[in-house]
Jmol script that loads the backbone (N, CA, C; Angstrom):
load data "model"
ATOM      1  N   UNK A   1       0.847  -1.195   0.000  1.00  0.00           N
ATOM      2  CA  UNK A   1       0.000   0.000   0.000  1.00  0.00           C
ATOM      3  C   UNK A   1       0.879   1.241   0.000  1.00  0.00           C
ATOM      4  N   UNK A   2       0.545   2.468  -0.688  1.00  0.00           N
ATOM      5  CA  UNK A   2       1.084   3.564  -0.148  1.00  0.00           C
ATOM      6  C   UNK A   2       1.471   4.009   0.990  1.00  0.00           C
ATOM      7  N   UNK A   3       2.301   4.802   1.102  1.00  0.00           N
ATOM      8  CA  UNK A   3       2.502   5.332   3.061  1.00  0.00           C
ATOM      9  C   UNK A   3       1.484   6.239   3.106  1.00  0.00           C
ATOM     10  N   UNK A   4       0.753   7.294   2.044  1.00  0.00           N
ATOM     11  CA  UNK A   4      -0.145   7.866   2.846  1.00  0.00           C
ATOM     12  C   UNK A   4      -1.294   6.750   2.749  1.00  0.00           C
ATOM     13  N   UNK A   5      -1.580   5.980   1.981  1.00  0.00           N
ATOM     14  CA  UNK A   5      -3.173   5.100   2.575  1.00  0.00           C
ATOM     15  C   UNK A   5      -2.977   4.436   4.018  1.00  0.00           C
ATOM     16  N   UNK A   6      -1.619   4.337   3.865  1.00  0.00           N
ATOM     17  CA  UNK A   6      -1.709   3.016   5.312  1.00  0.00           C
ATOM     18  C   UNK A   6      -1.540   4.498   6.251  1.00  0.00           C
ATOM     19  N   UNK A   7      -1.161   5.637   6.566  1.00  0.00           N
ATOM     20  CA  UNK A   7      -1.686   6.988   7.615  1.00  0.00           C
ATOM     21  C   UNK A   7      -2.822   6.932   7.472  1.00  0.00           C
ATOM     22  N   UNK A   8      -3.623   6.800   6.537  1.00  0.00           N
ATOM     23  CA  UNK A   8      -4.672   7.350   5.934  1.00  0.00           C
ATOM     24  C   UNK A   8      -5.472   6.163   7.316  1.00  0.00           C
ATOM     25  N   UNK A   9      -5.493   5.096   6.941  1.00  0.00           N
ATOM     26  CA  UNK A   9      -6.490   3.915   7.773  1.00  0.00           C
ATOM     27  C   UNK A   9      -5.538   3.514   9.336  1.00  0.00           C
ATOM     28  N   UNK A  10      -4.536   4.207   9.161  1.00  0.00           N
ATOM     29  CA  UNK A  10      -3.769   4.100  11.044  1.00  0.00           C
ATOM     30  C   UNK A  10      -3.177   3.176  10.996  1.00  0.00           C
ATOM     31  N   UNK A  11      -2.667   2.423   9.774  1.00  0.00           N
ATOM     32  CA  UNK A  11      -1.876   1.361  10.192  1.00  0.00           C
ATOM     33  C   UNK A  11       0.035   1.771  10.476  1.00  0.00           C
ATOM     34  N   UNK A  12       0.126   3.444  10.096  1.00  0.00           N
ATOM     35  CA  UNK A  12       1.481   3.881  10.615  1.00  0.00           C
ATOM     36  C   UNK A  12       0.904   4.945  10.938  1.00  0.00           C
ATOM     37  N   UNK A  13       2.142   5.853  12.247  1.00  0.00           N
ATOM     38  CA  UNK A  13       1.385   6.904  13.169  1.00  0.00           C
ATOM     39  C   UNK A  13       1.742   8.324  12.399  1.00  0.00           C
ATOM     40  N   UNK A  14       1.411   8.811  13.025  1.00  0.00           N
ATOM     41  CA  UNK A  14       1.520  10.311  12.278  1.00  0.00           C
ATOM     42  C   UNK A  14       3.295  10.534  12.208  1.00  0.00           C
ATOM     43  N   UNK A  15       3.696  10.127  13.334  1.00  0.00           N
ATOM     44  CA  UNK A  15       5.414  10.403  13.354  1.00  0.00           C
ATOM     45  C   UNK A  15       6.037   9.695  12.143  1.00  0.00           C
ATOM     46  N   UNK A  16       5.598   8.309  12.116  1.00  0.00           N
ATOM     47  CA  UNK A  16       6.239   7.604  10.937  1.00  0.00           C
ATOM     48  C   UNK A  16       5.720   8.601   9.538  1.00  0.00           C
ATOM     49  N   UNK A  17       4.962   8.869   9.303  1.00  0.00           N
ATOM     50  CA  UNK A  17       4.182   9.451   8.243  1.00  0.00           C
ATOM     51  C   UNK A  17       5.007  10.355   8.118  1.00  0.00           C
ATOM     52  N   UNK A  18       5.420  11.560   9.039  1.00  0.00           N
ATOM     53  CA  UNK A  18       6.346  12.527   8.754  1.00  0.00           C
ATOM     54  C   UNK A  18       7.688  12.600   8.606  1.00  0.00           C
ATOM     55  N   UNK A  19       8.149  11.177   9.736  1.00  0.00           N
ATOM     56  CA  UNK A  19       9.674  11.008   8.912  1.00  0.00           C
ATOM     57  C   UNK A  19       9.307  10.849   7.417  1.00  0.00           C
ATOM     58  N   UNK A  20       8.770   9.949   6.909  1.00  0.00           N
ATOM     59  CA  UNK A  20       8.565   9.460   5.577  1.00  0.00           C
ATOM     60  C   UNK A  20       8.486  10.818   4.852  1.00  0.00           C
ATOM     61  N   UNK A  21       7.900  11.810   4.707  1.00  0.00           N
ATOM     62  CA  UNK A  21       7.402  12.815   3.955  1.00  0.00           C
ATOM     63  C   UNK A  21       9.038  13.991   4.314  1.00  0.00           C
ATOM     64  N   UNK A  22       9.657  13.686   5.693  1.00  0.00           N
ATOM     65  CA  UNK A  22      10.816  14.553   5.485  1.00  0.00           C
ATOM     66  C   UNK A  22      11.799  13.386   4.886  1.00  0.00           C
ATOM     67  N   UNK A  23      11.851  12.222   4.861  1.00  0.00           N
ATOM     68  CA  UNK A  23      13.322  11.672   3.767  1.00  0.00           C
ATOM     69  C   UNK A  23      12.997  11.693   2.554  1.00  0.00           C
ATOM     70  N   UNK A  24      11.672  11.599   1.911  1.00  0.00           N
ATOM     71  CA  UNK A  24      11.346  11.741   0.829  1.00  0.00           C
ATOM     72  C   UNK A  24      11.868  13.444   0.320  1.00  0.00           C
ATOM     73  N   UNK A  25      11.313  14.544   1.116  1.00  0.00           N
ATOM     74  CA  UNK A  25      11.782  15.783   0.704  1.00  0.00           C
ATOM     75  C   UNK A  25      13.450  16.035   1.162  1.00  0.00           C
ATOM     76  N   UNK A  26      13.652  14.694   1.700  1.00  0.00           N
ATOM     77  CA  UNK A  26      15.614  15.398   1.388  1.00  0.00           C
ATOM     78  C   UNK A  26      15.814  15.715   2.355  1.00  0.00           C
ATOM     79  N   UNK A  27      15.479  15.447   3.584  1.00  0.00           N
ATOM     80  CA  UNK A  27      15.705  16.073   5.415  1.00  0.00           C
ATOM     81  C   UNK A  27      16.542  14.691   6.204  1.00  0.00           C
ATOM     82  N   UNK A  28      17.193  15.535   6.929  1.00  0.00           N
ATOM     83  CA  UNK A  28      18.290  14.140   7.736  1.00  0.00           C
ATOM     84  C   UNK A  28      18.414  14.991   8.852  1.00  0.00           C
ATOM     85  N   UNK A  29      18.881  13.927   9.410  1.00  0.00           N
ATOM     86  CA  UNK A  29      19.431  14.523  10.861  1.00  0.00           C
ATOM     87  C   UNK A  29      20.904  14.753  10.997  1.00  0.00           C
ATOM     88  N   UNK A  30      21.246  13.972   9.822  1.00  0.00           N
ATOM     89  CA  UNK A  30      22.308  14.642   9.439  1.00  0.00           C
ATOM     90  C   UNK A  30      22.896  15.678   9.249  1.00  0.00           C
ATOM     91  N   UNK A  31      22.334  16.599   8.786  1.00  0.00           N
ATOM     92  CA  UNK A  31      22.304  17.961   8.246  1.00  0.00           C
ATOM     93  C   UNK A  31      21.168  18.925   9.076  1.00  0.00           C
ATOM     94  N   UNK A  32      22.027  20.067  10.123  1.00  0.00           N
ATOM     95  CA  UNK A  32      21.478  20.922  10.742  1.00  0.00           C
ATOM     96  C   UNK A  32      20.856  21.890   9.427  1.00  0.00           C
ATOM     97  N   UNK A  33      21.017  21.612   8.388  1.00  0.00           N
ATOM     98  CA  UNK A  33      20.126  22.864   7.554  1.00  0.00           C
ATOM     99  C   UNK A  33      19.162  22.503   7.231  1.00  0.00           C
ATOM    100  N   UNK A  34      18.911  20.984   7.019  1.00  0.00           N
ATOM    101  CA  UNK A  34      18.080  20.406   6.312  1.00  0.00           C
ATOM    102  C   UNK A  34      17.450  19.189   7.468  1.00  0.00           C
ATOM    103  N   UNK A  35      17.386  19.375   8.532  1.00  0.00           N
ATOM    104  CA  UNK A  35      16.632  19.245   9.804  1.00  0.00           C
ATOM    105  C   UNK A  35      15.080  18.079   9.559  1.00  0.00           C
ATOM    106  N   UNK A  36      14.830  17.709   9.327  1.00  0.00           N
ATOM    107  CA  UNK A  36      13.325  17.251   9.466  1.00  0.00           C
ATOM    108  C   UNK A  36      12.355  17.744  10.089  1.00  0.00           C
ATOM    109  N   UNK A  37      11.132  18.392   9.488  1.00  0.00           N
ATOM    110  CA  UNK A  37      10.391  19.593   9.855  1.00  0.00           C
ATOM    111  C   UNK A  37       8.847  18.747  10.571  1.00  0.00           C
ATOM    112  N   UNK A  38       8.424  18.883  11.577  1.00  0.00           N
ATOM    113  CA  UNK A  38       7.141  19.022  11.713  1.00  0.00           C
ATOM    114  C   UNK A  38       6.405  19.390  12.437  1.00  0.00           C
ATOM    115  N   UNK A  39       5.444  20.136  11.933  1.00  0.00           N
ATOM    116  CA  UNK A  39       4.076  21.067  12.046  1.00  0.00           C
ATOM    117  C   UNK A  39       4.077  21.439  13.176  1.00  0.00           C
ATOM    118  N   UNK A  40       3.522  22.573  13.907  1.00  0.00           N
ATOM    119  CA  UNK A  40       3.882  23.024  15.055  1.00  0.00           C
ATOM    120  C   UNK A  40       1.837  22.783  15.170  1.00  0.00           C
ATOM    121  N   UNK A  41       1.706  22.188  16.006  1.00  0.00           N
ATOM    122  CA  UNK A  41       0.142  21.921  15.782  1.00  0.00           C
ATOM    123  C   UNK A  41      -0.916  22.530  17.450  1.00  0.00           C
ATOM    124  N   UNK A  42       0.314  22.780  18.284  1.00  0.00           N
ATOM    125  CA  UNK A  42      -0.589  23.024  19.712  1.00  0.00           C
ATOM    126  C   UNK A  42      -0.708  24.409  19.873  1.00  0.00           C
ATOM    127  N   UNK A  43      -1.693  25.164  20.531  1.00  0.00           N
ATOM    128  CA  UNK A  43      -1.943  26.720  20.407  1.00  0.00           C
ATOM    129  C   UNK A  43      -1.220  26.474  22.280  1.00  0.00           C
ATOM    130  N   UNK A  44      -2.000  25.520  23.109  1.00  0.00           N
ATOM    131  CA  UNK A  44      -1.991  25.790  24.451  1.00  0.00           C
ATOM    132  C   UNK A  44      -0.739  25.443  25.318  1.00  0.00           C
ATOM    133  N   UNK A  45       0.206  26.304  25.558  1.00  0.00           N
ATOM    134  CA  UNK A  45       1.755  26.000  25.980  1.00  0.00           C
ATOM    135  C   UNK A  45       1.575  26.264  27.661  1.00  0.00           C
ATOM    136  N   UNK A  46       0.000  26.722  28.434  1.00  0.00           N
ATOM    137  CA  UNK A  46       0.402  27.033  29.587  1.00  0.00           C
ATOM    138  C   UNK A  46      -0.344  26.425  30.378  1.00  0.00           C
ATOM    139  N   UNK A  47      -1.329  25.690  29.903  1.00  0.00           N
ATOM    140  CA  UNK A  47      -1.833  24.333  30.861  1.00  0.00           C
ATOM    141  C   UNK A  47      -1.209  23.562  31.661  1.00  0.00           C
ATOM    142  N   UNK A  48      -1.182  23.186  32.461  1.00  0.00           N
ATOM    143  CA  UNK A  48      -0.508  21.957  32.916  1.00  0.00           C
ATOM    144  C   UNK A  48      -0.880  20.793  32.830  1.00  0.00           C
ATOM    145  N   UNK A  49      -2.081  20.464  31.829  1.00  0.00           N
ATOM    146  CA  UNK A  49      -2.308  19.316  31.446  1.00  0.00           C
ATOM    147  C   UNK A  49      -3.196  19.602  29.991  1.00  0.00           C
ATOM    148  N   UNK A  50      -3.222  18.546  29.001  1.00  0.00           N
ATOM    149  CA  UNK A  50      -3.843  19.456  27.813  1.00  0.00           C
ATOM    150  C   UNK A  50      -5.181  18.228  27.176  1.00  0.00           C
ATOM    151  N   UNK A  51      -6.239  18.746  27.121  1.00  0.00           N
ATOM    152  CA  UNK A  51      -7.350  17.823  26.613  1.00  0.00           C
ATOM    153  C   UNK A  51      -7.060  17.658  25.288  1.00  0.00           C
ATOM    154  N   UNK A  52      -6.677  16.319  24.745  1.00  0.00           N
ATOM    155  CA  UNK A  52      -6.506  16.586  23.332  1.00  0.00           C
ATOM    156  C   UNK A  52      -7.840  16.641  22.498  1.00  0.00           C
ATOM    157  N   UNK A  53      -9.114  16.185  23.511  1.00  0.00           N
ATOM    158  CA  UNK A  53     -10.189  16.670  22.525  1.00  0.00           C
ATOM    159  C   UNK A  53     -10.862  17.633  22.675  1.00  0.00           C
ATOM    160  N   UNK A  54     -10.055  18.712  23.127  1.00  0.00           N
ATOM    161  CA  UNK A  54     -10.626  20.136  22.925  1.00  0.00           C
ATOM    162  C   UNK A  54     -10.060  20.813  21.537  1.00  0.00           C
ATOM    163  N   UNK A  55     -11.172  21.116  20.720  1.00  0.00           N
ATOM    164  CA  UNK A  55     -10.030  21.646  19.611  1.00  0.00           C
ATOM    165  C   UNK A  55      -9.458  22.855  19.743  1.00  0.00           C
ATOM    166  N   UNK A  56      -9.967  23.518  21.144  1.00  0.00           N
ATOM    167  CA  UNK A  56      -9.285  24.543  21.293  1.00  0.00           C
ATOM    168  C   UNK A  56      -7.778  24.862  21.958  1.00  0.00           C
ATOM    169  N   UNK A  57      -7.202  23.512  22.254  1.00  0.00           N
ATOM    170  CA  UNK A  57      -5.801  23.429  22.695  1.00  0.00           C
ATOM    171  C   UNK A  57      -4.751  23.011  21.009  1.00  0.00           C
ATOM    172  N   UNK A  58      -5.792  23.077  19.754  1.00  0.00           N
ATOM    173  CA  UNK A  58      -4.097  23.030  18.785  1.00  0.00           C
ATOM    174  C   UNK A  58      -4.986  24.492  17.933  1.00  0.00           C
ATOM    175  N   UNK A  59      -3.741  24.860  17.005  1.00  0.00           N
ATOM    176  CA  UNK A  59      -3.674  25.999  16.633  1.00  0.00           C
ATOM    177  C   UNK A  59      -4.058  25.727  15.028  1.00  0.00           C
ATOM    178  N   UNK A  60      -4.814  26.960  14.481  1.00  0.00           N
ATOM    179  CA  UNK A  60      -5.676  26.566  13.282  1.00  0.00           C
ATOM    180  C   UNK A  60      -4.404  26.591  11.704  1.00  0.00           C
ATOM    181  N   UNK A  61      -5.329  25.033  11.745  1.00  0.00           N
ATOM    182  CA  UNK A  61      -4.066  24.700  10.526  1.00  0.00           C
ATOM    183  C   UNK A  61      -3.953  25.209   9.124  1.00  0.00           C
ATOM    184  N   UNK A  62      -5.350  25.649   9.337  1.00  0.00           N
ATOM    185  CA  UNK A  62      -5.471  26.660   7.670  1.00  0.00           C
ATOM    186  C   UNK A  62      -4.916  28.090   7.631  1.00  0.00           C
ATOM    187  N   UNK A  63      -4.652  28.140   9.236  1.00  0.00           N
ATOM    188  CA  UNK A  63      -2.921  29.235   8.741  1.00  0.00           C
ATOM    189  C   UNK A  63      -2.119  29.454   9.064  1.00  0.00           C
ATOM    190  N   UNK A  64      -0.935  29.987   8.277  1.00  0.00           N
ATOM    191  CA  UNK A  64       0.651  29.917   8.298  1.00  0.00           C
ATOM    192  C   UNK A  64       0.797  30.495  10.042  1.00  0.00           C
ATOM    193  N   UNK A  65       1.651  30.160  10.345  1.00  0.00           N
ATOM    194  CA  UNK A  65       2.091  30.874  12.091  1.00  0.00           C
ATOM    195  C   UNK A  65       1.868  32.329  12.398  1.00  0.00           C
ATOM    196  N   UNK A  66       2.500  32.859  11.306  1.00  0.00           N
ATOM    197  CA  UNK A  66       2.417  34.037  11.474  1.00  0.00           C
ATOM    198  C   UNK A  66       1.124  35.223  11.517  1.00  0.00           C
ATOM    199  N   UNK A  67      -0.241  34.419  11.138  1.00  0.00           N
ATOM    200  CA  UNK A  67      -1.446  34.588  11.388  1.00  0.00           C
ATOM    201  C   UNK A  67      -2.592  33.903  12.184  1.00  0.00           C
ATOM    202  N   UNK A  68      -1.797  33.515  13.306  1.00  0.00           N
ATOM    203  CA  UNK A  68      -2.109  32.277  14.178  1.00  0.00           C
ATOM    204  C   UNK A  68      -3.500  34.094  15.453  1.00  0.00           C
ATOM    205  N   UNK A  69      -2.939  34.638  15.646  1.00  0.00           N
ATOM    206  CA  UNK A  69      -3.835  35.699  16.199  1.00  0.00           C
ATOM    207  C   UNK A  69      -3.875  36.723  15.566  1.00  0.00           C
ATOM    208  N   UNK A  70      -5.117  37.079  15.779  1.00  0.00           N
ATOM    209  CA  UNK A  70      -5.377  39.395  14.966  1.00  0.00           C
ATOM    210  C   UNK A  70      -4.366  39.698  14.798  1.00  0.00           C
ATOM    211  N   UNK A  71      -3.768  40.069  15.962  1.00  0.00           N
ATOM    212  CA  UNK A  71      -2.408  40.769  16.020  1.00  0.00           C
ATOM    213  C   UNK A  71      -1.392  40.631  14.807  1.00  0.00           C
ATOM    214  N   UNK A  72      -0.779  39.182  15.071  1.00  0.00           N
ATOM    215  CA  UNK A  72       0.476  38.838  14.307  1.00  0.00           C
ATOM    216  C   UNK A  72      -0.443  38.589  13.330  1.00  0.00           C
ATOM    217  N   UNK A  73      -1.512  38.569  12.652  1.00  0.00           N
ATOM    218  CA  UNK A  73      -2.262  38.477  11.062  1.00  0.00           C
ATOM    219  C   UNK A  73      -2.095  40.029  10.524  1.00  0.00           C
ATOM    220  N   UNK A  74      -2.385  41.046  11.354  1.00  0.00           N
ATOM    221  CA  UNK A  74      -2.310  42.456  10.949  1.00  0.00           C
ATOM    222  C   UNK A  74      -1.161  42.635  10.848  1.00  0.00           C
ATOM    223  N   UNK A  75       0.036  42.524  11.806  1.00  0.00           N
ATOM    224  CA  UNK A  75       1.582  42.692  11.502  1.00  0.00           C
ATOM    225  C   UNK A  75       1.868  41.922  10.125  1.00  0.00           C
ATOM    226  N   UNK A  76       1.744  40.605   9.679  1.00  0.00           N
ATOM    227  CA  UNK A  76       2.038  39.971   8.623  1.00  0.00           C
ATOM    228  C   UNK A  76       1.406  40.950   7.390  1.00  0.00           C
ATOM    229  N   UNK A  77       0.017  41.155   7.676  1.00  0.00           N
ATOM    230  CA  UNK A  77      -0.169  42.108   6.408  1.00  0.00           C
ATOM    231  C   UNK A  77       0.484  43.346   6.411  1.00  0.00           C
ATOM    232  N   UNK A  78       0.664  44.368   7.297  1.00  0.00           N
ATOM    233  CA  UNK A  78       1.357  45.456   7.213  1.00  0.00           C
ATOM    234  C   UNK A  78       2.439  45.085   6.311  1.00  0.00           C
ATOM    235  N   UNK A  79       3.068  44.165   7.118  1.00  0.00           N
ATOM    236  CA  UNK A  79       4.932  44.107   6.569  1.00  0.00           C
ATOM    237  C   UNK A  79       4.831  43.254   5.132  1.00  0.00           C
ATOM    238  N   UNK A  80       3.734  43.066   4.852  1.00  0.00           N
ATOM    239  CA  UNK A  80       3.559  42.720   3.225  1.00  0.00           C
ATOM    240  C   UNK A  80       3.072  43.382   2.535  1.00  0.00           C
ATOM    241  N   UNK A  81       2.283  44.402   2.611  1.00  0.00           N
ATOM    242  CA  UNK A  81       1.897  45.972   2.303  1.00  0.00           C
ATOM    243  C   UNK A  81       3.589  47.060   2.295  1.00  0.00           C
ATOM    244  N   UNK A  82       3.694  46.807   3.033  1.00  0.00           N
ATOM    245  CA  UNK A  82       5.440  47.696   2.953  1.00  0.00           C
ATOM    246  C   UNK A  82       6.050  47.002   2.351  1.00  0.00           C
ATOM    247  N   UNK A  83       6.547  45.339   1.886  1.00  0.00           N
ATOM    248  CA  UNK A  83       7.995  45.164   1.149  1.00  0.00           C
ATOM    249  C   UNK A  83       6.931  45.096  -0.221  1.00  0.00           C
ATOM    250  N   UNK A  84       5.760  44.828  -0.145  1.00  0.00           N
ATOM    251  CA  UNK A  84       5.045  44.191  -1.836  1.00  0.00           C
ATOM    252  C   UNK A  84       6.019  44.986  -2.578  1.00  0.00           C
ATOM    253  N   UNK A  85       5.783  46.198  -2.733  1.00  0.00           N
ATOM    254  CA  UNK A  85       6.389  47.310  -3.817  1.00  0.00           C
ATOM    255  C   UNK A  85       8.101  46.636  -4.462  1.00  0.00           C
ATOM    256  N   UNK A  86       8.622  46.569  -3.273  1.00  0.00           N
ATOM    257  CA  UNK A  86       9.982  46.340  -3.474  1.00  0.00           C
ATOM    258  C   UNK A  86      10.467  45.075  -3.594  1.00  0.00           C
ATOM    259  N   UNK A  87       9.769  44.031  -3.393  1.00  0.00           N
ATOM    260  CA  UNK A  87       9.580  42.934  -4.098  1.00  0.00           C
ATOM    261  C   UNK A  87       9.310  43.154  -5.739  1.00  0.00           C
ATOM    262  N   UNK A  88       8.346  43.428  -5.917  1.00  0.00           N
ATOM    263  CA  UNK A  88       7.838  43.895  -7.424  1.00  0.00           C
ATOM    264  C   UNK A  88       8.749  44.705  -8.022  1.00  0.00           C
ATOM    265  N   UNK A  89       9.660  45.512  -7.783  1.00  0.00           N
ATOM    266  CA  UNK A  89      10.671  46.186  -8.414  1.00  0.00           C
ATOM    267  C   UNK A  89      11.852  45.364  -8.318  1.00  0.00           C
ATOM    268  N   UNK A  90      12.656  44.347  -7.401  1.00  0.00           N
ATOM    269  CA  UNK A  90      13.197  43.593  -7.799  1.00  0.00           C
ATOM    270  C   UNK A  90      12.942  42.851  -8.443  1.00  0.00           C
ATOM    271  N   UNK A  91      11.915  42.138  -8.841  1.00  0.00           N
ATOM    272  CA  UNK A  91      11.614  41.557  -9.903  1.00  0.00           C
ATOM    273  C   UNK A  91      11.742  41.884 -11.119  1.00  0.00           C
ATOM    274  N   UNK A  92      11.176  43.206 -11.442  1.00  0.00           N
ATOM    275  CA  UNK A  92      10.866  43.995 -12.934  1.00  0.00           C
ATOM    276  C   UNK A  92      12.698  44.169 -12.985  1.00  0.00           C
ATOM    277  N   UNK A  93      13.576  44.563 -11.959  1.00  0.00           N
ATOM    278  CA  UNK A  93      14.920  44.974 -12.890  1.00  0.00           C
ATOM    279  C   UNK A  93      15.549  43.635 -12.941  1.00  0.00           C
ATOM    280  N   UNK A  94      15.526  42.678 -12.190  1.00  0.00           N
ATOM    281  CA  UNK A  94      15.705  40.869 -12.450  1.00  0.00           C
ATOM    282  C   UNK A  94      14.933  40.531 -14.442  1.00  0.00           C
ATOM    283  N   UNK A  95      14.290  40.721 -14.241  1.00  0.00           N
ATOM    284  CA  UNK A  95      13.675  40.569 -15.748  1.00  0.00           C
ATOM    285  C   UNK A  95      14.042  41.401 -16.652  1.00  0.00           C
ATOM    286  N   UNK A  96      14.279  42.786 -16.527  1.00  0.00           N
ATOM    287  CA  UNK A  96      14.985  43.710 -17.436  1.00  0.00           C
ATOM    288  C   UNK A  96      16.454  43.333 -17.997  1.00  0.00           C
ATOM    289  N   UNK A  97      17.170  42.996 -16.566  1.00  0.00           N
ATOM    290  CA  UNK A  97      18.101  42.420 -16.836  1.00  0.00           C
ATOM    291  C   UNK A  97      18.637  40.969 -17.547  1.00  0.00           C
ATOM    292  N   UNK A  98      17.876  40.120 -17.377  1.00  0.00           N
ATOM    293  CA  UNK A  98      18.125  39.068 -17.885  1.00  0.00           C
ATOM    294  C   UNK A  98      17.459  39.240 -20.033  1.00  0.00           C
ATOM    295  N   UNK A  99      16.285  39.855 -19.683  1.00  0.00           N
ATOM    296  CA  UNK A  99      15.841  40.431 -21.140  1.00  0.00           C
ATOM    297  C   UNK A  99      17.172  40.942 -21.789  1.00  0.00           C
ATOM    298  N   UNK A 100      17.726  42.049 -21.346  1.00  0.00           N
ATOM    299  CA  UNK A 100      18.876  42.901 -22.284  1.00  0.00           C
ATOM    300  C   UNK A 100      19.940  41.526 -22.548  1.00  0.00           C
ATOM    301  N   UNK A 101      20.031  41.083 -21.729  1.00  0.00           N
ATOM    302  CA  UNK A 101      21.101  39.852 -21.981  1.00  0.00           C
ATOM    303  C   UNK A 101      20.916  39.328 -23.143  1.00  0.00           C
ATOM    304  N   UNK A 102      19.892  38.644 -23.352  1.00  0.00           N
ATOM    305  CA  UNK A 102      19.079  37.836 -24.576  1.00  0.00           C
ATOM    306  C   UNK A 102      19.291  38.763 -25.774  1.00  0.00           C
ATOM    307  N   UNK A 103      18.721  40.202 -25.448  1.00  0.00           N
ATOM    308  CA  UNK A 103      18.863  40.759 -26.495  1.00  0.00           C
ATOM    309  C   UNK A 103      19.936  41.314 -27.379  1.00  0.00           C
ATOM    310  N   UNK A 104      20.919  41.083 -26.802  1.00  0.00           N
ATOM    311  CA  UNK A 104      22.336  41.577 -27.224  1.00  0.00           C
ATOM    312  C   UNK A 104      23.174  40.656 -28.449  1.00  0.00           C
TER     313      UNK A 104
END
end "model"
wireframe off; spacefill off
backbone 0.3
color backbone group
């Protein structure tokens, strides 16, 4: 069977599932750059004990960290409202430049 069908029906655990998905993408423990990554999934760090069937002790997975509360969602947009521009202009002289190349 596949490794995700057999996650899929529980016959391997979520940990095995994610080593699998970090050696497949090229992650070792070998290599501090290339680390094996996974998901940061709990919101509640100050309980001293945590219900795992509250869904209100993990943190919502449909978004990136950095929009995990109002707050850090409004900071993320600000500071993407301020670099957009200059993103977009490195781009346009990245493309200008590589254009004149061609054209020469």
């Amino acid at each position: 069977k596949r490794v995700m069908e057999r996650w899929r029906i529980g016959e391997i655990s979520n940990f095995e599932y994610l080593m699998y998905l970090n050696t497949v993408g090229g992650r070792s423990f070998n290599d501090l750059t290339q680390y094996p990554v996974f998901p940061w999934v709990l919101r509640d760090y100050d309980s001293d004990s945590l219900d795992l069937q509250n869904p209100a002790v993990f943190r919502d997975l449909t978004q990136p960290m950095g929009c995990q509360t109002s707050a850090r969602k409004e900071r993320a947009q600000t500071k993407y409202e301020t670099l957009k521009s200059e993103y977009e202009e490195r781009a346009q002289t990245k493309y200008e430049t590589l254009k004149s190349e061609y054209e020469e």
